[in-house]
C-alpha positions in Angstrom: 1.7 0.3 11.3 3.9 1.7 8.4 4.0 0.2 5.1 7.9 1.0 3.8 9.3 0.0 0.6 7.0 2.2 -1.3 7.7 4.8 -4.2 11.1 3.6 -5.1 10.8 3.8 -8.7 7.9 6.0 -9.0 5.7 3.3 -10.7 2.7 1.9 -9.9 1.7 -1.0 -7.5 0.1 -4.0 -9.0 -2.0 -7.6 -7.4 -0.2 -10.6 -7.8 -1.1 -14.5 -7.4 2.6 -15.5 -5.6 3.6 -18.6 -4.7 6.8 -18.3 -2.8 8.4 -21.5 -2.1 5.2 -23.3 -2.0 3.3 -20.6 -0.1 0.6 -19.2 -2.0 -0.3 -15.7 -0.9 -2.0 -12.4 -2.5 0.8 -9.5 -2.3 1.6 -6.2 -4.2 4.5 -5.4 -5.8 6.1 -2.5 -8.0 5.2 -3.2 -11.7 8.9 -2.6 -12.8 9.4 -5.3 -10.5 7.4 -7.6 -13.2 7.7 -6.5 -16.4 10.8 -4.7 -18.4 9.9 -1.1 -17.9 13.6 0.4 -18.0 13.3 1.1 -14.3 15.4 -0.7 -11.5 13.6 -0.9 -8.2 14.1 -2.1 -4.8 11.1 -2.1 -3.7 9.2 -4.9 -1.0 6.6 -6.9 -1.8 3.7 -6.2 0.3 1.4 -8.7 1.7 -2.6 -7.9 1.1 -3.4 -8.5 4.7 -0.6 -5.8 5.8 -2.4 -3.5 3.4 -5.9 -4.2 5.0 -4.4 -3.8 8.5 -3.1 -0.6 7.7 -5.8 1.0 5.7 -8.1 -0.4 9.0 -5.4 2.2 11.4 -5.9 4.5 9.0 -9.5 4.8 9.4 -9.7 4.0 12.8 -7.5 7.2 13.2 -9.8 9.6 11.2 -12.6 8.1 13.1 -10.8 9.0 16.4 -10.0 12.4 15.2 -13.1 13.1 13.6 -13.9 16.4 15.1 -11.0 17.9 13.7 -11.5 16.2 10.1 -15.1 17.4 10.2 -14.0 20.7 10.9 -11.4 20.7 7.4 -13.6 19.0 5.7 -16.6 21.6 6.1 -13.6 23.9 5.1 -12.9 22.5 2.3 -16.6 22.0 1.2 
């Protein structure tokens, strides 16, 4: 699962409370996006759960290739 729509603007990411045509959901979305920063972005929002999902892959894949990221991280140690 990839997340796009990120680093448009180069500012951070922040937690909203949205309520989108009576839908109320948790979702992330570019802070120039919310307040006057100067910066135009195009950014998406992100949904929380989509987030979750992919952080979940993400770790799912280190665990799978865990040899290997052992092996760095005893490198890098």
């Amino acid at each position: 699962m990839k997340i796009r729509g990120f680093k448009q603007c180069g500012e951070i990411y922040r937690r909203v409370h949205w309520n989108n045509r009576g839908k109320k959901s948790i979702v992330w979305r570019c802070i120039s996006r919310l307040e006057n920063t100067g910066l135009t972005c195009h950014s998406r929002t992100v949904l929380e759960d989509m987030i979750g999902l992919a952080t979940v892959e993400a770790i799912n894949k280190l665990i799978g290739q865990k040899d290997d990221f052992l092996t760095i991280l005893k490198e890098n140690i």
